[in-house]
C-alpha positions as CSV (number, residue, x, y, z in Angstrom):
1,X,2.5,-9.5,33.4
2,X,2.5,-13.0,35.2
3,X,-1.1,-14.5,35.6
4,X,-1.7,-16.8,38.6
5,X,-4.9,-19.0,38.5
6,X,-5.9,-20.8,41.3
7,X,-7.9,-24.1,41.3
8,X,-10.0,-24.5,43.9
9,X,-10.4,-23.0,47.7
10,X,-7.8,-21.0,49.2
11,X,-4.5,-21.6,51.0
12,X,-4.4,-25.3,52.8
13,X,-8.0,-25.7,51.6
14,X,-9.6,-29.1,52.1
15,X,-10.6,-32.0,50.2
16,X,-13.5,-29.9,48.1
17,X,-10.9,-27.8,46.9
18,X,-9.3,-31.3,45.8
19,X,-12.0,-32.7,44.1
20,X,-13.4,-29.2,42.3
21,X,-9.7,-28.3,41.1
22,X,-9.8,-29.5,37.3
23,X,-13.1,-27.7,36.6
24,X,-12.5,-23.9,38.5
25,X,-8.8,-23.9,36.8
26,X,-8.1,-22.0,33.8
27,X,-5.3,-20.5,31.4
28,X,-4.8,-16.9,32.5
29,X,-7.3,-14.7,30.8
30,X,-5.0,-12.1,30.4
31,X,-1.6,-13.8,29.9
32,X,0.1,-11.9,27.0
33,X,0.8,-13.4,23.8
34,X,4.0,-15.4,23.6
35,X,4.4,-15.7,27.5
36,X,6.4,-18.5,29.2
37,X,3.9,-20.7,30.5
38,X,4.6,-22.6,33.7
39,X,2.0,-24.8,35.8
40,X,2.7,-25.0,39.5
41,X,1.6,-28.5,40.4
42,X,0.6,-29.2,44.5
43,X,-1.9,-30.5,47.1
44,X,-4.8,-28.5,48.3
45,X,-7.0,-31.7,49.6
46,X,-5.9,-34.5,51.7
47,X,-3.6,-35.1,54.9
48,X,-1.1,-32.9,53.2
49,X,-3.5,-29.8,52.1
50,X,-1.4,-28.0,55.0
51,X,1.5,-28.1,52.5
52,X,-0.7,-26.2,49.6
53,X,0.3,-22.4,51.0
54,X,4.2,-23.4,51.4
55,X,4.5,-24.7,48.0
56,X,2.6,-22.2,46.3
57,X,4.0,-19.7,47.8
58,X,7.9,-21.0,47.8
59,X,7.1,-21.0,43.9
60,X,5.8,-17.2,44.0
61,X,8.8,-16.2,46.1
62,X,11.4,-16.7,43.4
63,X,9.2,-14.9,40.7
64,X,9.5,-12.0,43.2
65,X,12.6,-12.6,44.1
66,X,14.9,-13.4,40.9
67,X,12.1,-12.4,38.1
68,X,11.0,-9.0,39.3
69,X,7.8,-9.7,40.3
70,X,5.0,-8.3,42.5
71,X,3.0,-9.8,44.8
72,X,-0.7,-8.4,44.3
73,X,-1.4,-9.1,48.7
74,X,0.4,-11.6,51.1
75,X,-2.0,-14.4,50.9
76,X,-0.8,-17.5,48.5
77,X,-3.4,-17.2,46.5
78,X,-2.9,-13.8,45.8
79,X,-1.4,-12.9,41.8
80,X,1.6,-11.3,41.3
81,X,2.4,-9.1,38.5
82,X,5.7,-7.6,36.2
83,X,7.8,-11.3,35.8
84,X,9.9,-11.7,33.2
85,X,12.9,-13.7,32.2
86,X,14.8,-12.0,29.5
87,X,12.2,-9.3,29.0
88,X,9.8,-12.3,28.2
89,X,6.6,-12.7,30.2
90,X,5.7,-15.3,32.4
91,X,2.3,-16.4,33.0
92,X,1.5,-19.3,35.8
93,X,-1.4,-21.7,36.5
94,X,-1.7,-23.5,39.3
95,X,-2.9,-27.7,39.8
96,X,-4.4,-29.1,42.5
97,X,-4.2,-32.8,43.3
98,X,-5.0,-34.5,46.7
99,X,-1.6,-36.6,47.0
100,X,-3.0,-39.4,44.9
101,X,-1.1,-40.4,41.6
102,X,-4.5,-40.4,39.4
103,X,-5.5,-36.8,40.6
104,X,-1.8,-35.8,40.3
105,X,-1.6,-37.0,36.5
106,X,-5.1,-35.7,35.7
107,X,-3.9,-32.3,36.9
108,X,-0.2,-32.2,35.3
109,X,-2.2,-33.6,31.8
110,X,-4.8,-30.8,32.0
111,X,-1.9,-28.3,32.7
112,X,-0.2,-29.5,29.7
113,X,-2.7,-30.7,27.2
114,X,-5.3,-28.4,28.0
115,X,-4.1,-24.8,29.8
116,X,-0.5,-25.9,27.4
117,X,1.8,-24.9,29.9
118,X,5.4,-25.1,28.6
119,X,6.9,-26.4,32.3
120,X,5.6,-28.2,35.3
121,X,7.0,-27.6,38.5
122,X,5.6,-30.4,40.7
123,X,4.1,-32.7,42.2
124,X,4.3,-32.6,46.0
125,X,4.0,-36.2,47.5
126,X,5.9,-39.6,46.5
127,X,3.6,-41.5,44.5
128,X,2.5,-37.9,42.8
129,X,6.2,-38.5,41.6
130,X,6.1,-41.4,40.3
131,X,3.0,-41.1,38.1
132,X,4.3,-37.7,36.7
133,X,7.8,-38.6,35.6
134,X,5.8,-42.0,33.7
135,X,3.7,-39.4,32.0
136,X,6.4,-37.2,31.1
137,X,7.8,-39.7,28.9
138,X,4.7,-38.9,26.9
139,X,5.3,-35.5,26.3
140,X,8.9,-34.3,25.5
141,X,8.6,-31.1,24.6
142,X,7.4,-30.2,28.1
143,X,9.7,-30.0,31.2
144,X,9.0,-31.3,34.0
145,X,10.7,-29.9,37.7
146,X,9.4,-31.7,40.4
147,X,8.6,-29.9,43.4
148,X,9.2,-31.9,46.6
149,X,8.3,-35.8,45.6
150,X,10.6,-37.9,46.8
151,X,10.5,-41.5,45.8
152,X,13.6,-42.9,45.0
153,X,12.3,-44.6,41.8
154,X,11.4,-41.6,40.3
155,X,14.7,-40.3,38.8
156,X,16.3,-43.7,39.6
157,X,14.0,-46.5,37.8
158,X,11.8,-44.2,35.8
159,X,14.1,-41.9,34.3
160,X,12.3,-39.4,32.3
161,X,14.8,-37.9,30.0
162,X,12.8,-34.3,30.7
163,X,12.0,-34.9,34.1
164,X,14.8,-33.0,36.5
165,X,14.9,-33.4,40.2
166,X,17.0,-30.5,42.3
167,X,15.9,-31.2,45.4
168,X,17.5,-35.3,45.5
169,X,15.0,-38.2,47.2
170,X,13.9,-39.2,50.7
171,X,16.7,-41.2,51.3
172,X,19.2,-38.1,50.6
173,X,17.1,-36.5,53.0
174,X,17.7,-39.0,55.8
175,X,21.7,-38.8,55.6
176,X,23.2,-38.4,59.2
177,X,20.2,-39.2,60.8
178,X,21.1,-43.0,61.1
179,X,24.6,-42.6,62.5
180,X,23.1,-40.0,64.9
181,X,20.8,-42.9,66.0
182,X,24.0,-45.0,66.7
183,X,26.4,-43.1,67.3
184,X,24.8,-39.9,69.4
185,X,21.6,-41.3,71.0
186,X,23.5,-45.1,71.2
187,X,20.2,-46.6,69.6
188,X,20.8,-50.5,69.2
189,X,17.1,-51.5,68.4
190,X,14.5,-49.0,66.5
191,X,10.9,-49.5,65.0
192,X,9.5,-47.6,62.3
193,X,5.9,-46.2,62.0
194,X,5.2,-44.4,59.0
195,X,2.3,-43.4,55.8
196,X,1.9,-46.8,53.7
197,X,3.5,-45.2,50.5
198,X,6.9,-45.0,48.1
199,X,8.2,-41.2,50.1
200,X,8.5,-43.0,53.8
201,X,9.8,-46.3,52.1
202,X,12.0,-44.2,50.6
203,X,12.9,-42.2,53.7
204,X,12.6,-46.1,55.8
205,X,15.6,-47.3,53.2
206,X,17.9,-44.2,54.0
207,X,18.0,-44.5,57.9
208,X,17.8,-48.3,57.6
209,X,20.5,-48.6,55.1
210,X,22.5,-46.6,57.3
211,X,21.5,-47.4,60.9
212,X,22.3,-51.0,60.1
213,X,25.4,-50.6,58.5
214,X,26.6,-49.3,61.6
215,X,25.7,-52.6,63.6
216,X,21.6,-51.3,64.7
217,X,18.7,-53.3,64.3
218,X,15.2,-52.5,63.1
219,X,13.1,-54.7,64.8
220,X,9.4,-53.7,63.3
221,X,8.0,-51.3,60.6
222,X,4.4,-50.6,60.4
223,X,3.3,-48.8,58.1
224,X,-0.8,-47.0,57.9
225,X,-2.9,-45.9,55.4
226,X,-2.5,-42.3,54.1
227,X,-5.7,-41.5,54.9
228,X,-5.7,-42.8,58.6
229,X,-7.2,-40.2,61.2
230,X,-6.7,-42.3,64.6
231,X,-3.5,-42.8,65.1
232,X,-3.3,-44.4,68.8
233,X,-4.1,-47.8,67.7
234,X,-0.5,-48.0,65.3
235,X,1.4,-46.6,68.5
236,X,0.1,-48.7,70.5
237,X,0.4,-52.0,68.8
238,X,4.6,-50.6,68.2
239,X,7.1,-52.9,70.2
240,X,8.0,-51.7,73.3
241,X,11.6,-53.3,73.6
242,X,13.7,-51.2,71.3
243,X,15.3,-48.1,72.3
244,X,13.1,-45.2,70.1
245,X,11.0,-44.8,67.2
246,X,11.7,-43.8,63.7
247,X,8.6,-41.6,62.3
248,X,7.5,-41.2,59.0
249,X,5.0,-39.1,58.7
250,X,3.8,-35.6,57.0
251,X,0.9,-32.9,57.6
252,X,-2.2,-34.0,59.8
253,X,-1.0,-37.2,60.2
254,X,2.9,-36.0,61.9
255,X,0.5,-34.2,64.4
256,X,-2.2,-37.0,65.3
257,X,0.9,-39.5,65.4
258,X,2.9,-37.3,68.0
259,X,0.2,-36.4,70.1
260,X,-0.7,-40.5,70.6
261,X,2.8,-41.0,71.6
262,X,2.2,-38.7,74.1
263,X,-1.0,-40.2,75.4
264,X,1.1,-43.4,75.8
265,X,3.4,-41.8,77.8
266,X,6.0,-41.4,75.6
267,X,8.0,-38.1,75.3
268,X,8.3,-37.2,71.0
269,X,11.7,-34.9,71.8
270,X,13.4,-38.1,73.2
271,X,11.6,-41.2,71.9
272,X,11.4,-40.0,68.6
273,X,13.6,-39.6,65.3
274,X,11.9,-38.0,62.9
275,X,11.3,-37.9,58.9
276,X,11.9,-34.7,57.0
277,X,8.3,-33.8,56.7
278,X,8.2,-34.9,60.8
279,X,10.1,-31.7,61.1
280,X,7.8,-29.5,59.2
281,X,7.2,-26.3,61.2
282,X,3.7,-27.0,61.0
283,X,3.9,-30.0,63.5
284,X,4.8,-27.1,66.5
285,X,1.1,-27.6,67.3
286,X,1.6,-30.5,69.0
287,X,3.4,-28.3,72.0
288,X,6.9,-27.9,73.9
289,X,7.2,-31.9,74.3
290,X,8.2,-31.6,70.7
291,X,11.9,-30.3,72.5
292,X,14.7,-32.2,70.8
293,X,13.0,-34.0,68.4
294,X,15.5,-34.5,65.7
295,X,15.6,-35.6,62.2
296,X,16.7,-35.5,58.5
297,X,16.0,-32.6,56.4
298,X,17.2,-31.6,52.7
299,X,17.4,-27.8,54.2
300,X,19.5,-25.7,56.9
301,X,16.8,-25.4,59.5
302,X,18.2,-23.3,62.3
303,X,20.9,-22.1,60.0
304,X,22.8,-18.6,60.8
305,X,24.4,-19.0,56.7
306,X,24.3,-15.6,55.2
307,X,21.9,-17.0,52.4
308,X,19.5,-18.6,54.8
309,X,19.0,-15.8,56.8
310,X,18.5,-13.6,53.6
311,X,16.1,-16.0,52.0
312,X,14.1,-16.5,55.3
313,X,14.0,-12.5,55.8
314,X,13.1,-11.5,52.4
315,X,10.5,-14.5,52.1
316,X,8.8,-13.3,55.4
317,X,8.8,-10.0,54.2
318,X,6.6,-10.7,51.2
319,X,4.4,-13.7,53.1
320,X,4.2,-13.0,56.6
321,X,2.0,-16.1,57.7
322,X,4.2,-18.8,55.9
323,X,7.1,-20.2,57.2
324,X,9.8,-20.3,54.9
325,X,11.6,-22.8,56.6
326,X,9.2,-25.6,55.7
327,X,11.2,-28.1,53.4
328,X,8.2,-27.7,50.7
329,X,8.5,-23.6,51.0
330,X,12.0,-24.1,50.0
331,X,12.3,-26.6,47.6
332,X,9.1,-25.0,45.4
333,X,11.6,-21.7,45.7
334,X,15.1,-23.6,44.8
335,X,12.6,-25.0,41.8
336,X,11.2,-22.0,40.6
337,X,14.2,-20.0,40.6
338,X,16.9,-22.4,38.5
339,X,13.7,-22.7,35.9
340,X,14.1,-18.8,36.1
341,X,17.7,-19.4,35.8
342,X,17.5,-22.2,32.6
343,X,15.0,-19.5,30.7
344,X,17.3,-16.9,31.4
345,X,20.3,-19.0,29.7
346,X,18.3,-19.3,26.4
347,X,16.8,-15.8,26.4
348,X,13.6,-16.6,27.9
349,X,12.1,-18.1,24.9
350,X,11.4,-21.9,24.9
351,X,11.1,-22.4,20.9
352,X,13.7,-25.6,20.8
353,X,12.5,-27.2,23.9
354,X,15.5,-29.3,24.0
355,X,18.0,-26.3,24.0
356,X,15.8,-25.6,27.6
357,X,16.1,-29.2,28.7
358,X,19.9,-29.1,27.9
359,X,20.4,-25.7,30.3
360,X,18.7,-27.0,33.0
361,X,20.7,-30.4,32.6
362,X,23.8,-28.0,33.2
363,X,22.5,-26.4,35.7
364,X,24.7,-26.2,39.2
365,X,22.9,-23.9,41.3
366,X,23.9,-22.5,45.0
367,X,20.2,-22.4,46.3
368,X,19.7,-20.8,49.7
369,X,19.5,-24.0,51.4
370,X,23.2,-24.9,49.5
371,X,25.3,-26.0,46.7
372,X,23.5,-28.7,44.1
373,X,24.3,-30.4,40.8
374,X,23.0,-33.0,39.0
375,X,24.0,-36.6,38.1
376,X,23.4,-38.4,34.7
377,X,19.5,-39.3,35.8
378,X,19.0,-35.5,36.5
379,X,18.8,-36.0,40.6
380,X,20.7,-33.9,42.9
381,X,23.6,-34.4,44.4
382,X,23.1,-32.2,47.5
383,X,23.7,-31.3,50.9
384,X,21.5,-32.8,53.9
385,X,21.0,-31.7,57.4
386,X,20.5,-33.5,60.7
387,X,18.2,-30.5,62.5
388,X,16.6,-30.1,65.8
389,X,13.4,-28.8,67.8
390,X,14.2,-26.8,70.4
391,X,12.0,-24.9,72.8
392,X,13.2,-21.0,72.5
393,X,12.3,-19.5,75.3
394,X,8.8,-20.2,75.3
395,X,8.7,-20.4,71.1
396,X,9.6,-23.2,69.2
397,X,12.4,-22.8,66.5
398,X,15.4,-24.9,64.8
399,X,18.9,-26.2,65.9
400,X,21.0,-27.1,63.0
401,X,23.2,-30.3,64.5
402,X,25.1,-31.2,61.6
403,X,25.6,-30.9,57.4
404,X,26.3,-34.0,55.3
405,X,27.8,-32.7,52.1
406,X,27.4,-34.2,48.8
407,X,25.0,-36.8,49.3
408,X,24.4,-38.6,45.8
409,X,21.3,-40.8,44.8
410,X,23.4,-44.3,45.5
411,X,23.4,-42.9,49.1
412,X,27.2,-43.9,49.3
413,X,27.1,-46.6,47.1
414,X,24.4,-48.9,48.8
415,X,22.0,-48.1,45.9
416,X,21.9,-48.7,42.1
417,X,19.9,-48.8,39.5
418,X,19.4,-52.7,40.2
419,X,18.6,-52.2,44.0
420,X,14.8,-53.2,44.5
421,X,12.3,-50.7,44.9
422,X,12.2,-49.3,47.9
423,X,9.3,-51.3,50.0
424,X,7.5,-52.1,53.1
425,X,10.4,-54.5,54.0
426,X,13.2,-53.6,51.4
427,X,15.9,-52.8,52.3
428,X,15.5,-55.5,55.1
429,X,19.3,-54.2,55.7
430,X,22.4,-52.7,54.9
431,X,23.7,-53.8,51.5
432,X,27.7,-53.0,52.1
433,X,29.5,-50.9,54.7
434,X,28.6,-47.5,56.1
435,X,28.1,-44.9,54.1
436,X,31.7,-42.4,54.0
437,X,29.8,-39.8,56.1
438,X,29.3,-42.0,59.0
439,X,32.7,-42.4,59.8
440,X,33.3,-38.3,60.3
């Protein structure tokens, strides 16, 4: 049977469930002997706590789905029973960090030191990323899949040789979005606002990169604390001569930061471009001026693709209050199931640990949300999507706009291994000509 233990609080549970996670978690009581062990790693506390049922349950999904699970009820925190890979048992625990890198690594170690799971999928957030791949270097016999972190240092500086990444970076996931600036909105001069960490750097370098290759300009970028509530005082201070807004946002914070552009007078479907956590489906709160917002995304939101379609339907089917079209609901599912798929390549046992590392390295799997392989640093080389809100009829939903296939870690060739950091200010601008998509 598969065991599933919880830490802490229940699906998008607050910051208690945060700080009480490492002491309520456990190895599952009644995992059988010589089970795969796997640790789900995520957020439960913090602005991105919203994120804890998508992830969670993204990762249950492809046990049901591809391992022959059952789901014990339709809540995320709900167990689910009968997975196996290779007629080898798999038994899951789950972490729970708060988006910092200390609670992140204190999780993932007391995952792998103490529960002695045998694979990590996780963390969620940038920084989560960053901190995990650095202690991954200290254990490798242990594989490490990360869920939905995406700083681009992770796989590009870092490079933990057993720390794979299938769903790319948040530059990737910003691909198209800059020459839809240019080219379909006729942006000449954008700020950005965004979260004061590595992912929305990451995300800032993308569309810069790419925006000002083109011949744009960003004028401003401010940048807020994570843990900012009020978020009228950064839109207001924002420039007002430049033609839209570039926001960079996830969870709690996407909402707050929409609903004070609106209170400024300032309409989010037309003044704003938006991140690929911006386009989360949990951000609809905010209301129908949310019409034509577009942004990046790493999957087909809005997609009619046969394997969308079947994905969103089946997933719906089993968890009927999450939206399987959230970018961390997918990405926790495309994770889960090639892990499914490595174990199955070496018979579900995980003895030689570098006979595991070495099938996942070969890995080229057609995930729902498309076609992925992976370069010599173990990063995806991927599709992305330029999506839309639009209003249907009263409900909104998704408009796919365009696909940018193949996007690579480089981003076209404007980064390397020697490019700085991503920053508050780096890139200040494009480093060589437009990337090959933008001249479709």
């Amino acid at each position: 049977m598969l065991g599933l233990v919880a830490c802490g609080g229940g699906s998008g549970g607050g910051d208690d469930a945060a700080s009480t996670g490492s002491e309520s978690a456990a190895a599952p009581a009644d995992a059988p002997e010589g089970a795969i062990k796997i640790g789900v790693l995520t957020t439960c506390g913090g602005p991105f706590a919203t994120f804890e049922g998508q992830s969670l349950s993204g990762a249950k999904y492809a046990l049901i789905d591809q391992a022959g699970g059952k789901a014990d009820g339709a809540e995320p925190q709900d167990q689910v029973t009968g997975a196996t890979v290779a007629g080898t048992p798999v038994a899951v625990s789950y972490g729970c960090s708060d988006a910092t890198p200390d609670k992140a690594v204190a999780e993932a170690r007391r995952l792998v030191e103490n529960v002695g799971v045998q694979i990590l999928l996780g963390p969620l957030s940038g920084d989560e990323g960053v901190a995990v791949a650095e202690y991954a270097k200290s254990q490798p016999d242990v594989t490490f899949v990360n869920g939905t972190s995406g700083a681009q240092s992770t796989t590009l500086s870092v490079k933990a040789p057993n720390f794979f990444r299938f769903g790319g970076d948040g530059a990737q996931w910003m691909a198209g979005l800059g020459t839809y600036a240019y080219k379909e909105k006729g942006w000449r001069k954008v700020a950005i606002l965004g979260e004061d960490y590595s992912y929305p750097y990451t995300q800032a370098a993308g569309f810069v990169s790419e925006f000002t290759a083109l011949g744009g300009e960003v004028t401003a970028r401010s940048w807020v604390p994570l843990t900012q509530t009020d978020w009228s005082s950064p839109v207001a201070q924002l420039p007002r001569d430049v033609d839209g807004v570039l926001l960079l946002t996830g969870g709690t914070n996407t909402v707050a930061a929409e609903k004070a552009f609106i209170q400024v007078g300032k309409d989010p479907g037309d003044f704003l471009l938006g991140g690929s956590s911006v386009m989360d489906p949990t951000s609809f709160t905010v209301g129908d001026q949310l019409d034509g917002l577009v942004g990046g995304s790493p999957v087909p939101l809005g997609s009619d693709e046969q394997a969308w379609q079947a994905y969103v339907d089946g997933f719906s089917k089993e968890f009927p209050d999450v939206d399987p079209q959230s970018l961390f609901t997918a990405l926790y599912f495309n994770g889960m199931q090639v892990v499914l798929d490595a174990l199955d390549q070496v018979g579900g046992k995980l003895d030689d640990p570098a006979a595991f590392q070495q099938a996942l390295a070969a890995e080229a799997p057609t995930f729902p949300s498309g076609a992925v392989t992976l370069d010599e640093n173990r990063n995806s080389v991927q599709p992305n999507y330029v999506v839309q809100i639009v209003d249907n009829g009263g409900e909104l939903g998704f408009k796919l706009i365009s696909t940018v296939e193949d996007v690579d870690q480089t981003f076209g060739g404007l980064f390397g291994p020697s490019s700085p950091d991503p920053s508050r200010d780096e890139p200040a601008k494009a480093t060589g000509n437009p990337p090959p998509w933008s001249n479709d």
